[in-house]
VOPAGU-2260 file (C-alpha; in pm, 1 decimal, decimal comma):
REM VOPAGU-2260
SITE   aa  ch    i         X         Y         Z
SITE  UNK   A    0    3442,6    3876,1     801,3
SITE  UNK   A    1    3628,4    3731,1    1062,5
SITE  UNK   A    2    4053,8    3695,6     931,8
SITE  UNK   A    3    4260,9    3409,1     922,9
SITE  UNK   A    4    4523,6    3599,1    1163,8
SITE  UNK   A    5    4214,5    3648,0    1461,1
SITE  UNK   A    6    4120,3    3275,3    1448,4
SITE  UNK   A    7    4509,8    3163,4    1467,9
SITE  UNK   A    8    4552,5    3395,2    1730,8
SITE  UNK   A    9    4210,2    3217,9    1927,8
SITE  UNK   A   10    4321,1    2899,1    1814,8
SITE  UNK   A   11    4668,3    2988,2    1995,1
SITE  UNK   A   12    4552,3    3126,4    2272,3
SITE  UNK   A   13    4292,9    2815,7    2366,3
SITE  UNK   A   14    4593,8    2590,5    2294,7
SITE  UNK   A   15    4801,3    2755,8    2565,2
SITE  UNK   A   16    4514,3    2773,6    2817,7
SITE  UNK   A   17    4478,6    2443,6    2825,7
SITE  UNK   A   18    4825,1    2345,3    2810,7
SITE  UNK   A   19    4826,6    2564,4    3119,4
SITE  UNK   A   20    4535,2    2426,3    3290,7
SITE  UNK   A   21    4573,1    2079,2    3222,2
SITE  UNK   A   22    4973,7    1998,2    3238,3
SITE  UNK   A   23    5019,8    1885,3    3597,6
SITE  UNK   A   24    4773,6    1605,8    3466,9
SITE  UNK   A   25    5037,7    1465,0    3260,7
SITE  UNK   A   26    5264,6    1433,3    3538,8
SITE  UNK   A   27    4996,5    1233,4    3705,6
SITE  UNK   A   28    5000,0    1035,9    3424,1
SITE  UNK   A   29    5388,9     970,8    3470,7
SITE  UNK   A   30    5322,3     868,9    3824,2
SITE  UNK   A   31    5043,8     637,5    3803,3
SITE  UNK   A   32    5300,3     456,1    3545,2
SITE  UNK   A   33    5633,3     454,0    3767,0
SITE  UNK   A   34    5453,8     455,1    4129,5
SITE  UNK   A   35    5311,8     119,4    4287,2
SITE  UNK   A   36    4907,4     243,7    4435,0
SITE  UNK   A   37    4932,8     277,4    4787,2
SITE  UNK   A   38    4753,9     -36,3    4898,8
SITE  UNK   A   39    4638,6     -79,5    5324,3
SITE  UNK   A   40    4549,0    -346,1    5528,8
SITE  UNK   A   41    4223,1    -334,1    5791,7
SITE  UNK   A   42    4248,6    -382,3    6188,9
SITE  UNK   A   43    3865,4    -395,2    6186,2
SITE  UNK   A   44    3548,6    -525,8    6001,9
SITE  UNK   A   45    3340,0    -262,2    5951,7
SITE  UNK   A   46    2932,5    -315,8    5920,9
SITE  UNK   A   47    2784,2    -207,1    5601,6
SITE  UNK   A   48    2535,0    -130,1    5399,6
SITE  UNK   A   49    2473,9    -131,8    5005,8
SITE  UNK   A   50    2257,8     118,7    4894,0
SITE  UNK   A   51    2112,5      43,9    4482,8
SITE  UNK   A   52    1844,0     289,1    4350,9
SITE  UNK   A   53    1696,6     102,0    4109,2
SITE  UNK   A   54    1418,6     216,5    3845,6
SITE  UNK   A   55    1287,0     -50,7    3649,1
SITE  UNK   A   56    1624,5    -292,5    3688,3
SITE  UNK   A   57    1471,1    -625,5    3679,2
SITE  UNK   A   58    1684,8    -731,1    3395,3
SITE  UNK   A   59    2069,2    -662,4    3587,1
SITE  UNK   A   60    1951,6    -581,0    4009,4
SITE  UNK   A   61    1948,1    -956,8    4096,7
SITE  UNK   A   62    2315,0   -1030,4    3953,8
SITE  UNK   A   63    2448,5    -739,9    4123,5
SITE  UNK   A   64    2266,7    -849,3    4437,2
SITE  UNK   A   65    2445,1   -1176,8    4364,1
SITE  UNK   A   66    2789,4   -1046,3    4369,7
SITE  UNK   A   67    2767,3    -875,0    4658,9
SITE  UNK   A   68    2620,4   -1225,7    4799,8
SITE  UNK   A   69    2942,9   -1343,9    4693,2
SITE  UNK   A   70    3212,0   -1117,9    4870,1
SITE  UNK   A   71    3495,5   -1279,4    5047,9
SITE  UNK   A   72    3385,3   -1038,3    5337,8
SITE  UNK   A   73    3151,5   -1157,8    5689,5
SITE  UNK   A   74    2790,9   -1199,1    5497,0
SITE  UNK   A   75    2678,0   -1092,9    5852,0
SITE  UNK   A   76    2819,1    -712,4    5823,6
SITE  UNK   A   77    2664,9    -659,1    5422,4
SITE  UNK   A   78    2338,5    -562,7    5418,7
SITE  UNK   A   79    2189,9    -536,9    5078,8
SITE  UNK   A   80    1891,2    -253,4    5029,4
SITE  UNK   A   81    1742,6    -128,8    4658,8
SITE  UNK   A   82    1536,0     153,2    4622,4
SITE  UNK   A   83    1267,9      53,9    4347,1
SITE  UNK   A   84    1210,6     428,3    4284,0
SITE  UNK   A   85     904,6     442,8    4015,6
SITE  UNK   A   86     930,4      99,4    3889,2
SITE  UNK   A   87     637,1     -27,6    3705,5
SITE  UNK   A   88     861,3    -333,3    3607,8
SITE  UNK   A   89     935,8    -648,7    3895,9
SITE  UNK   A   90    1252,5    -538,2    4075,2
SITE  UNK   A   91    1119,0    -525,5    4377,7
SITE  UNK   A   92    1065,4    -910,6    4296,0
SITE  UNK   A   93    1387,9    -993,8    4178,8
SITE  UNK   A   94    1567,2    -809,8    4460,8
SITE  UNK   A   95    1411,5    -958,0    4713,4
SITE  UNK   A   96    1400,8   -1319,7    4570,8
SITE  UNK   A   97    1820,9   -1268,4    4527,5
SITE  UNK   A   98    1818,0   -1139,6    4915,6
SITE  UNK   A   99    1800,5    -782,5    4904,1
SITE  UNK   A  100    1589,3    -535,3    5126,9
SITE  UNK   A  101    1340,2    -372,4    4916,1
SITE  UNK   A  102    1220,9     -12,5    5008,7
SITE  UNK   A  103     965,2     122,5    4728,9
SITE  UNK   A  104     959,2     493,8    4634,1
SITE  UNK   A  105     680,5     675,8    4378,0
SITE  UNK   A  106     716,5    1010,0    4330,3
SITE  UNK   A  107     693,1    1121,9    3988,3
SITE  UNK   A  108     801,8    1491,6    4061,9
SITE  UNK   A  109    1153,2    1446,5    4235,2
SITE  UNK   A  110    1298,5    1282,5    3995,6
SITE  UNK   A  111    1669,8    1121,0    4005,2
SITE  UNK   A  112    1942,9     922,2    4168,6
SITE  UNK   A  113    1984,7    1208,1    4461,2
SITE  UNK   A  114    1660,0    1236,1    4545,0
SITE  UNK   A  115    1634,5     801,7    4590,8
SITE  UNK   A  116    1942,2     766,0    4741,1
SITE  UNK   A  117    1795,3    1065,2    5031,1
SITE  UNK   A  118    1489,0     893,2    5105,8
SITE  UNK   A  119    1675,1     544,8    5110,1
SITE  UNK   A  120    1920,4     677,2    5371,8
SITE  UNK   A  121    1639,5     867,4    5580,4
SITE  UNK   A  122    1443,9     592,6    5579,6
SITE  UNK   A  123    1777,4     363,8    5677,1
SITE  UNK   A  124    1836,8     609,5    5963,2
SITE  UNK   A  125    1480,0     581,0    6092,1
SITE  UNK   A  126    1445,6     188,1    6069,0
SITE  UNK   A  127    1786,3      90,6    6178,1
SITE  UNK   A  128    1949,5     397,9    6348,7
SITE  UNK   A  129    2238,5     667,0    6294,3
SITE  UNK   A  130    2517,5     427,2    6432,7
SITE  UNK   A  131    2393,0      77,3    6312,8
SITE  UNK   A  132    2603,3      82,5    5998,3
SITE  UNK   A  133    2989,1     200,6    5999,0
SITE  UNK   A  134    2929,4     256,3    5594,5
SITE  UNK   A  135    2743,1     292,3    5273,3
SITE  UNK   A  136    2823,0     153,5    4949,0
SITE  UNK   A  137    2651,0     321,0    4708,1
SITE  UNK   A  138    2676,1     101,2    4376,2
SITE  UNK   A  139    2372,4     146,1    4025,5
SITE  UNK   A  140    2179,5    -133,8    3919,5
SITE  UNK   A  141    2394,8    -188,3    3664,5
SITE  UNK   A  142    2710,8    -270,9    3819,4
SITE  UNK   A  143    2903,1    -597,4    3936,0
SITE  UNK   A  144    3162,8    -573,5    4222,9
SITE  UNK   A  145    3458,9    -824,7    4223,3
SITE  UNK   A  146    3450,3   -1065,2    4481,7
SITE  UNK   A  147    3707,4    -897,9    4745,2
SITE  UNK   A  148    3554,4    -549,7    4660,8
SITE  UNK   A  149    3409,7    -513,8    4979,1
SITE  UNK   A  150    3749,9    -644,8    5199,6
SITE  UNK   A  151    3996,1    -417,3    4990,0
SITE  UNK   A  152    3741,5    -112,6    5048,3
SITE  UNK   A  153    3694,7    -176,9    5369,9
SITE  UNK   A  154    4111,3    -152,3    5407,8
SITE  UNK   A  155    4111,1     179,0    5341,4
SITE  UNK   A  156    3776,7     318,2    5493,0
SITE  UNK   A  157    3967,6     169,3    5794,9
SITE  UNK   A  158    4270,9     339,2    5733,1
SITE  UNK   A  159    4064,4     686,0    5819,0
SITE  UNK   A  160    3935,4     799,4    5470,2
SITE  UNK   A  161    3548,5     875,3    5513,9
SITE  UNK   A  162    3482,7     874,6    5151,2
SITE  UNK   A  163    3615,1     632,7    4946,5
SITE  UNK   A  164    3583,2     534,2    4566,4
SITE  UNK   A  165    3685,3     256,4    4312,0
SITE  UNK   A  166    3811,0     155,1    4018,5
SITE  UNK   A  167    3555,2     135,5    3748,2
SITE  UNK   A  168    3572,5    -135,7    3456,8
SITE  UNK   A  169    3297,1    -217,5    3214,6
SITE  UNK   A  170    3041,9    -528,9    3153,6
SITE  UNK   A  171    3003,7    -430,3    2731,7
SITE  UNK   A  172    3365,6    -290,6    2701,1
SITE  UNK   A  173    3339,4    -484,1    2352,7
SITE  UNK   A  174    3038,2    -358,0    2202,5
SITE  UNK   A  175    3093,2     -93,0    1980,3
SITE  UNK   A  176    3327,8     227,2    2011,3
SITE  UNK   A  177    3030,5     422,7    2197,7
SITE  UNK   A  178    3104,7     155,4    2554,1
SITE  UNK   A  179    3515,1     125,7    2465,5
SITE  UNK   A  180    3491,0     515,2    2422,8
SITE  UNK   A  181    3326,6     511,6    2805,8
SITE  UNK   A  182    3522,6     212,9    2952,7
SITE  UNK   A  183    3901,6     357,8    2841,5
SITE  UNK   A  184    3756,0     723,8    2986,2
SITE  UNK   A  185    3688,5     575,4    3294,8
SITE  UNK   A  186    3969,4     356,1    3336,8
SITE  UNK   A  187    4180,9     633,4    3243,6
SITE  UNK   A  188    4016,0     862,1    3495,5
SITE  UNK   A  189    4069,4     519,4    3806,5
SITE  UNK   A  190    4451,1     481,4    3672,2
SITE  UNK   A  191    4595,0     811,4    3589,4
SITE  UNK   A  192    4353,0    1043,4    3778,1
SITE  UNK   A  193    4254,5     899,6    4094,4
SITE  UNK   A  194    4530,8     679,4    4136,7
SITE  UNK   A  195    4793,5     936,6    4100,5
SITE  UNK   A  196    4566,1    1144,2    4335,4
SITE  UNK   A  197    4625,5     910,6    4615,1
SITE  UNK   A  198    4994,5     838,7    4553,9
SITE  UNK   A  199    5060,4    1228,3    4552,0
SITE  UNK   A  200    4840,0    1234,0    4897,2
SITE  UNK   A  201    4583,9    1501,2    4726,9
SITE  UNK   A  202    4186,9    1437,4    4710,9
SITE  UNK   A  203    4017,8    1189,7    4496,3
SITE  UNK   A  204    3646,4    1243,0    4293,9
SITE  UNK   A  205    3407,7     972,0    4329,6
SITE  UNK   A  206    3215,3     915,7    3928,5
SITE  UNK   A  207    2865,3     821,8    3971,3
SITE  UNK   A  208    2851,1     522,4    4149,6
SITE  UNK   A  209    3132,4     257,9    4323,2
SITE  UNK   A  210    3184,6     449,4    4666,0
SITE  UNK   A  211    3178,7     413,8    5030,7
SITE  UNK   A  212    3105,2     695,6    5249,9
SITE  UNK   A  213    3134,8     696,9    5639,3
SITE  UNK   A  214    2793,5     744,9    5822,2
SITE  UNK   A  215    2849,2    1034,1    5983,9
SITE  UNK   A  216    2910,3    1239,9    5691,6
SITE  UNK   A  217    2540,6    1114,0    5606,9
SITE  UNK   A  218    2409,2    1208,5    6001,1
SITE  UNK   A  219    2597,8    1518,9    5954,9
SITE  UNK   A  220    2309,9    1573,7    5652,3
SITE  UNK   A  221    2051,1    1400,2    5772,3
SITE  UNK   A  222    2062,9    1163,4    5467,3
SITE  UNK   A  223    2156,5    1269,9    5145,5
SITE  UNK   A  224    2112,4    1662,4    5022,7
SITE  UNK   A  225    2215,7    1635,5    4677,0
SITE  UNK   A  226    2013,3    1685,4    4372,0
SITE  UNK   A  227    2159,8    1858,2    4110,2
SITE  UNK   A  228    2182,5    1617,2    3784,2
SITE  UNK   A  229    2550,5    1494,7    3886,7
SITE  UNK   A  230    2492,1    1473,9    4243,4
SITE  UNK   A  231    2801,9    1305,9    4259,0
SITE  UNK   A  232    3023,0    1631,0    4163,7
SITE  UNK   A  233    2757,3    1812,8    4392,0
SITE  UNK   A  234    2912,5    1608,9    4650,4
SITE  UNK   A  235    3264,2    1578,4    4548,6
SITE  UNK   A  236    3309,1    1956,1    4534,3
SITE  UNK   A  237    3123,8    2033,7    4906,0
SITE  UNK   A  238    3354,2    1749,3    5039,0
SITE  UNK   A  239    3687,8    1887,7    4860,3
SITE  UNK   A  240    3595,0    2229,6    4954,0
SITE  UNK   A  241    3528,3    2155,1    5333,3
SITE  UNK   A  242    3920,2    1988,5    5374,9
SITE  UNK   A  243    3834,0    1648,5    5319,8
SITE  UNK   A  244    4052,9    1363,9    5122,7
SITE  UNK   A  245    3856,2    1165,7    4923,4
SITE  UNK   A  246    4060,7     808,8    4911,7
SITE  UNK   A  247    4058,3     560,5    4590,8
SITE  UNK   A  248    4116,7     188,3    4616,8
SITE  UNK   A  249    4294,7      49,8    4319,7
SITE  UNK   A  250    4238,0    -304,9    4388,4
SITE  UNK   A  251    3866,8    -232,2    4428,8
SITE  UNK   A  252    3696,9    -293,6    4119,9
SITE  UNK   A  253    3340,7    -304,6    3965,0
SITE  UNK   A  254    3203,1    -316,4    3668,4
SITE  UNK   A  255    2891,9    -129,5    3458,8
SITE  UNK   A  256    2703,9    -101,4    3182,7
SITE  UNK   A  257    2767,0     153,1    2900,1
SITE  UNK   A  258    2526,3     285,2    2672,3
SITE  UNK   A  259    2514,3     121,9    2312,0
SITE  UNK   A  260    2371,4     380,3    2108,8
SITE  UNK   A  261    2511,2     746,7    2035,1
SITE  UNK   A  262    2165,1     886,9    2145,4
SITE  UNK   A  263    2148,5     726,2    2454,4
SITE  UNK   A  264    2512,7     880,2    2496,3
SITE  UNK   A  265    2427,6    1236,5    2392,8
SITE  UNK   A  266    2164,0    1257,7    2655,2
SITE  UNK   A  267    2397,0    1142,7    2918,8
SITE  UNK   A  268    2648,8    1348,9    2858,5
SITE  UNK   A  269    2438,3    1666,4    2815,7
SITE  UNK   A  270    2293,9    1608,7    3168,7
SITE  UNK   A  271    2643,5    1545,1    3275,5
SITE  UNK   A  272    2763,0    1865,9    3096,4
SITE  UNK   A  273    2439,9    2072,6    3253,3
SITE  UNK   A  274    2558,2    1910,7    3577,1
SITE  UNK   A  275    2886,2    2030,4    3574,1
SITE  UNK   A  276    2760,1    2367,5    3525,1
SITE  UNK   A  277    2520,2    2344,7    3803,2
SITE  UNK   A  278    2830,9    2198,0    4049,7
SITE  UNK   A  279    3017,6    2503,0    3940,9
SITE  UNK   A  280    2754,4    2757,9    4028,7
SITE  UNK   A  281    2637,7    2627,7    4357,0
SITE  UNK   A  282    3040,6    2557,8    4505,1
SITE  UNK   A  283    3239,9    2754,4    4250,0
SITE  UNK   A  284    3254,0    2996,3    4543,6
SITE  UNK   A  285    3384,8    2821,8    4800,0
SITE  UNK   A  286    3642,1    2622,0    4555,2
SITE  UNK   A  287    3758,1    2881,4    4444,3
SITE  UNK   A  288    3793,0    3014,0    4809,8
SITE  UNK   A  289    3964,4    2667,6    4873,9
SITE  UNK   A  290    4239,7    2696,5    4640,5
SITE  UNK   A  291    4390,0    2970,4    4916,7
SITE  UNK   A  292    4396,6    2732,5    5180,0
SITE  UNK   A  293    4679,2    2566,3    5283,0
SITE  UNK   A  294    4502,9    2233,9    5355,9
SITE  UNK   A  295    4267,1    2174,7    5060,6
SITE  UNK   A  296    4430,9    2404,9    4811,4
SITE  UNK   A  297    4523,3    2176,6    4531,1
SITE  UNK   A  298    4285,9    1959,5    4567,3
SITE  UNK   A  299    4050,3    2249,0    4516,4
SITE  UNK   A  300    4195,6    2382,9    4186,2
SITE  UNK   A  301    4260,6    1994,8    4064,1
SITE  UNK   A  302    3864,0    1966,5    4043,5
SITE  UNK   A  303    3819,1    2307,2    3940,2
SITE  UNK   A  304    4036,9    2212,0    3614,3
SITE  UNK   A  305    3845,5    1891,9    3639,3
SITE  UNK   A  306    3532,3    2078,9    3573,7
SITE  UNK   A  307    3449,0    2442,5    3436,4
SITE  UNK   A  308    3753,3    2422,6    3198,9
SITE  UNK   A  309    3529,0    2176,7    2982,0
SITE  UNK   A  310    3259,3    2371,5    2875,4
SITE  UNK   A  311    3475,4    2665,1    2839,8
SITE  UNK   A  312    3724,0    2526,3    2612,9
SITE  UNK   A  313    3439,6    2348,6    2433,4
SITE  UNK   A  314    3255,5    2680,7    2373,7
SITE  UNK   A  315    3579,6    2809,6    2235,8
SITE  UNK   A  316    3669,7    2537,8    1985,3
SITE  UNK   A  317    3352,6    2555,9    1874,9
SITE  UNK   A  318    3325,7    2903,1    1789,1
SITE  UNK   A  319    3691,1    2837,0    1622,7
SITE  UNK   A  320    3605,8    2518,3    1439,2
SITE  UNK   A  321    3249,1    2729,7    1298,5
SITE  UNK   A  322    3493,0    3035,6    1252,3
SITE  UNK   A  323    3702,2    2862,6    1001,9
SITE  UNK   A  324    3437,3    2623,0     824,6
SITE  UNK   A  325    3233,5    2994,1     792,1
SITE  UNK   A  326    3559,3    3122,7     634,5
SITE  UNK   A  327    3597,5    2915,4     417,3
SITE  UNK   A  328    3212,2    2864,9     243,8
SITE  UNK   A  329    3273,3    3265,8     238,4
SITE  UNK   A  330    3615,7    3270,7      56,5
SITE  UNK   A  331    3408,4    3031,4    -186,9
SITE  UNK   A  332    3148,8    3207,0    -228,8
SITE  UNK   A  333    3342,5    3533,0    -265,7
SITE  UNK   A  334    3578,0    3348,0    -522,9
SITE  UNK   A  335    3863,3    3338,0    -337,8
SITE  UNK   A  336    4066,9    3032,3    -196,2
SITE  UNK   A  337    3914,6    2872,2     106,2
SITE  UNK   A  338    4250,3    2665,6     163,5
SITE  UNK   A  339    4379,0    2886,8     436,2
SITE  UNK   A  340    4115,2    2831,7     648,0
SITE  UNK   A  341    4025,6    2480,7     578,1
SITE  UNK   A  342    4390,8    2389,5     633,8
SITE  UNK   A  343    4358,6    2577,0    1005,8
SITE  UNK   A  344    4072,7    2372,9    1025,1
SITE  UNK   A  345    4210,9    2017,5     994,2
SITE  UNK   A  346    4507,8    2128,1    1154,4
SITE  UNK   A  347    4296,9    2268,5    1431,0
SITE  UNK   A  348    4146,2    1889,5    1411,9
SITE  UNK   A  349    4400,2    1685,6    1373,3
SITE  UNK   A  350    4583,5    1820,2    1704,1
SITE  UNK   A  351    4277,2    1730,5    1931,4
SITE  UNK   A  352    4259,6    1423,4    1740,0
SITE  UNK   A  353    4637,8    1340,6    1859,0
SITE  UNK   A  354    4638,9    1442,8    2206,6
SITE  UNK   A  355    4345,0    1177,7    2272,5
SITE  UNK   A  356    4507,5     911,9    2073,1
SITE  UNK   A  357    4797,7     931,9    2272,7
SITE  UNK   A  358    4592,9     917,7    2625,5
SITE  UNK   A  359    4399,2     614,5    2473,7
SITE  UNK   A  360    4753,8     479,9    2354,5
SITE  UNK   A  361    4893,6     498,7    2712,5
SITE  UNK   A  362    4573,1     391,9    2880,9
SITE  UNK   A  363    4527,3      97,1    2707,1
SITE  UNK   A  364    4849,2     -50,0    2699,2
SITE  UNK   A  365    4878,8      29,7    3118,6
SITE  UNK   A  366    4520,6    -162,4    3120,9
SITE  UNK   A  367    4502,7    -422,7    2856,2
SITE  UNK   A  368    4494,4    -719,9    3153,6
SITE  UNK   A  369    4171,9    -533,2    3261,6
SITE  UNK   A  370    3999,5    -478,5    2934,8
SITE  UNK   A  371    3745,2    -718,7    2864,3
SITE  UNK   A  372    3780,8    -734,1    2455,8
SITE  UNK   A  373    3944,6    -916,4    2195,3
SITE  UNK   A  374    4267,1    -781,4    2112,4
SITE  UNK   A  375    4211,9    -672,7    1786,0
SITE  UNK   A  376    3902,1    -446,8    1897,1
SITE  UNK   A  377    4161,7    -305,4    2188,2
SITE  UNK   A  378    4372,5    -186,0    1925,0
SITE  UNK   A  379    4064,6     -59,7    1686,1
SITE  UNK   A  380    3935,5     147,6    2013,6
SITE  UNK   A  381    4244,1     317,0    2056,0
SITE  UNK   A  382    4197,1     539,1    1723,1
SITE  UNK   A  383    3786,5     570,2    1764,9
SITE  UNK   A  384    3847,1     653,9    2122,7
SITE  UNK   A  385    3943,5    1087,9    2024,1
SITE  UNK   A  386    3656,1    1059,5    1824,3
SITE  UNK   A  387    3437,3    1029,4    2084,7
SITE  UNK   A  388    3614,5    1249,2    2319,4
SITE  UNK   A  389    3548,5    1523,5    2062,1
SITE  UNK   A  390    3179,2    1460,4    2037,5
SITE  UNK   A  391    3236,2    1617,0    2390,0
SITE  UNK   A  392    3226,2    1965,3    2172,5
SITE  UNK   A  393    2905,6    1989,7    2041,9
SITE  UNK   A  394    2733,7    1764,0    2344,2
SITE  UNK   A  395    2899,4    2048,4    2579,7
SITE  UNK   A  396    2766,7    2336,6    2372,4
SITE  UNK   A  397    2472,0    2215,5    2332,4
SITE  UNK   A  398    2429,5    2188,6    2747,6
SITE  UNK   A  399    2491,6    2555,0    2774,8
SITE  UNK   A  400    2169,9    2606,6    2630,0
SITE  UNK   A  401    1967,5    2379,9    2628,3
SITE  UNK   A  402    1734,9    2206,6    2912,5
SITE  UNK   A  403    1938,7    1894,7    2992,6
SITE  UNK   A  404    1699,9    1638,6    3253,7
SITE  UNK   A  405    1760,3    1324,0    3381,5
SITE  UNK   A  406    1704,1    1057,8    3122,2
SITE  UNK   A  407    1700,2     623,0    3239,0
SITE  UNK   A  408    1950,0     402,0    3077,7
SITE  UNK   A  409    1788,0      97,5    2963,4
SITE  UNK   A  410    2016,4    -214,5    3120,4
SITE  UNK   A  411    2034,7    -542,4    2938,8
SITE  UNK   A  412    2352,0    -696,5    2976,6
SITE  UNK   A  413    2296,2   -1021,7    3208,6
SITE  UNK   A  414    2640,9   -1081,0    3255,9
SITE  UNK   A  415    2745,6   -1260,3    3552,7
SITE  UNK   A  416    3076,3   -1158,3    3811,3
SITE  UNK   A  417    3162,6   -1550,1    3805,7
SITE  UNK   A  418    3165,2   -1489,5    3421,9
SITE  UNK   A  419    3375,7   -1195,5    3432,9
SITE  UNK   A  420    3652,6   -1353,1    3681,1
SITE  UNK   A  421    3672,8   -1697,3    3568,6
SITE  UNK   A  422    3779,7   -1562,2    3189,5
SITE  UNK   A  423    3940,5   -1223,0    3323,8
C-alpha cells in the first residue's frame, strides 16, 4: 500500500519541477502584456508561393484559395499550388476553378502532411526551379489568411528571418468548449509564447501550419525531409538546434478550423503527443547539445521545456492522481477513512484546475478584440478551458503506449475571410 506521506512527497516534488521548468514562461507572459510586438517594414517584394496539401478539402480549399486571391500584396508574386494527396472527393476541381495550381498525389503508403508537402516542393523545384520563388507559405486546407497576411509576412521575411510564423485565430471559436479550448491554446501560444519570443530576440516555433520559409532552407534539403507525425516540431527543433531564429509576425493572422467532437480531439492530440516523443528522440541530442552554445542556447532549452516536460509530468500526475483514487477505494475497503487521500486528490485537482484558469483568464481578456464569440460564451470558455487542458493527462499517457497514426480532420465550416473581417 502506497502512504499518504509518499504521494505528498510526489505530488511536491512534480509541483516544484514544473514550477522550475516552466517559470521563465510567466515572465513571457508579463512581457507580451507590457511590450509593444516588434513590427518591420519591407524594402522588397518578395515572389512567393503557397503551398496547401489538401486530402479530400472540397468543402473549405476554394475559400482559402479565395483569400489568398484577395491579399493586398502584387497578385503577380502569389502563386497558389494544392496538393490533392489521395482525394477521392473534387478538390482538384474546386482548386483549380478558384485559381489554384493543382498537383495530384496517390500514394496510399506514405501517408501525411510531410510526406505531401516533399513531393509538392520537389516537384515545385523541378517545374519551376530552385531560385524562381524567394518563399513558401505553407498554410492547411482549412485555414483563411487576413487580407494583408501576405504584406506584413513578407516585412519580416525581408527583415532577414528565413523562417517565419503567424498568429493563429480560429473559424468555429464559438462552437463548443472542444474549438474555444483549441482557439485560447493557440492564441495563447501566438501572444504570450511567440510574441514574447521575438520581443526577447530568442527563437520562435512554427504550430502546424501559417509559416513562411526561405527557399534555400528547402534547396538546402532538396524539398522537404520531414515525416514524423508533427513534422512541424521535426522541423522546429533541427532549425533551433542548427542556430537559427525562427521570427513571428503578430499582425499576421489566419484562421482554422477546430475539431467539434472530443474524439476527433483525442486522436489529434495523441498523434501530437506520439509526435512530440518522436521530435524528442530523433533531436533530443543535439538540443540538448544546443543548450551549451552560446548562440542557440536558450532557445534550445525554451523548446526542450516546450516539449518532453509534457509527457513526463503527465505520466507523473497520472500515476499520482491513480495513487490517491487507489488509496482511497483501499482505505474503504479496508474500513478505514478514505478522506486523506481523496482530499490530496481534489486538492491535487483543484491546483491544475487554477493555474489554467488563470492563463485562460489573462489570455482572454489580452485577446477578446480577436475572439470571434459572443461575450457571454468568452466568459463560459474561460472556466471549461483547464478542463480541457487536463484531458492533456490521460491523451498524453495514453501516447506513450499506444500506436498513435495520422488521422484526417473532416472540414465543414464554409466561412468566408470577407465574413470574418467585415464583423471582426
Amino acid at each position: 500500500m502506497i502512504s499518504m506521506d509518499l504521494i505528498t512527497s510526489i505530488n511536491s516534488a512534480i509541483v516544484l519541477l514544473f514550477c522550475a521548468l516552466s517559470a521563465y514562461q510567466y515572465l513571457y507572459i508579463l512581457v507580451s502584456i507590457f511590450f509593444q510586438p516588434r513590427r518591420f517594414k519591407a524594402s522588397t517584394l518578395h515572389r512567393y508561393a503557397v503551398l496547401i496539401c489538401a486530402r479530400n478539402e472540397e468543402a473549405v480549399v476554394g475559400n482559402l484559395i479565395d483569400s489568398v486571391k484577395r491579399q493586398n500584396y502584387p497578385e503577380s508574386l502569389i502563386d497558389v499550388y494544392v496538393l490533392a494527396d489521395n482525394c477521392d472527393d473534387n478538390t482538384r476541381g474546386v482548386s483549380e476553378a478558384a485559381g489554384a495550381i493543382v498537383y495530384e498525389r496517390h500514394d496510399k503508403q506514405k501517408v501525411g502532411k510531410g510526406y505531401a508537402l516533399d513531393y509538392l516542393l520537389r516537384r515545385l523545384i523541378v517545374d519551376r526551379g530552385e531560385t524562381y520563388y524567394d518563399g513558401y507559405f505553407v498554410l492547411d486546407a482549412d485555414n483563411l489568411i487576413s487580407s494583408d497576411y501576405v504584406a506584413k509576412m513578407n516585412a519580416v521575411f525581408d527583415s532577414g528571418y528565413r523562417v517565419v510564423t503567424s498568429y493563429r485565430n480560429s473559424k468555429n471559436f464559438s462552437t463548443n468548449w472542444i474549438t474555444a479550448g483549441y482557439g485560447l491554446m493557440f492564441m495563447k501560444e501566438a501572444r504570450h509564447m511567440n510574441n514574447a519570443r521575438m520581443i526577447l530576440h530568442t527563437s520562435c516555433a512554427i504550430s502546424g501550419t501559417g509559416f513562411l520559409v526561405h527557399r534555400d532552407l528547402v534547396n538546402e534539403k532538396g524539398g522537404w525531409p520531414y515525416y514524423l507525425l508533427t513534422e512541424d516540431l521535426e522541423f522546429t527543433m533541427e532549425r533551433i538546434s542548427a542556430g537559427e531564429k525562427i521570427g513571428y509576425c503578430h499582425d499576421a493572422m489566419f484562421y482554422d478550423e477546430q475539431p467539434v467532437t472530443f474524439r476527433q480531439s483525442w486522436h489529434q492530440r495523441m498523434r501530437w503527443s506520439k509526435g512530440f516523443l518522436q521530435a524528442f528522440m530523433r533531436h533530443g541530442g543535439s538540443m540538448i547539445r544546443g543548450v551549451f552554445r552560446k548562440r542557440s542556447g536558450f532557445s534550445c532549452f525554451d523548446e526542450i521545456m516546450n516539449t518532453l516536460p509534457t509527457v513526463i509530468l503527465s505520466f507523473f500526475a497520472a500515476f499520482s492522481i491513480g495513487s490517491m483514487v487507489y488509496g482511497a477505494v483501499y482505505n474503504l475497503v479496508q474500513k478505514t477513512a478514505p478522506w486523506p487521500f481523496l482530499e490530496s486528490f481534489v486538492s491535487y485537482i483543484l491546483g491544475i484546475y487554477v493555474v489554467n484558469l488563470v492563463i485562460s483568464v489573462v489570455t482572454t481578456i489580452t485577446e477578446w478584440n480577436k475572439i470571434s464569440c459572443p461575450a457571454s460564451k468568452k466568459i463560459l470558455y474561460i472556466f471549461t478551458y483547464p478542463i480541457f487542458m487536463m484531458s492533456n493527462i490521460p491523451i498524453t499517457l495514453a501516447s506513450i503506449f499506444a500506436r498513435a497514426k495520422w488521422h484526417p480532420v473532416l472540414h465543414g465550416d464554409r466561412t468566408r475571410i470577407e465574413e470574418i473581417e467585415t464583423h471582426g
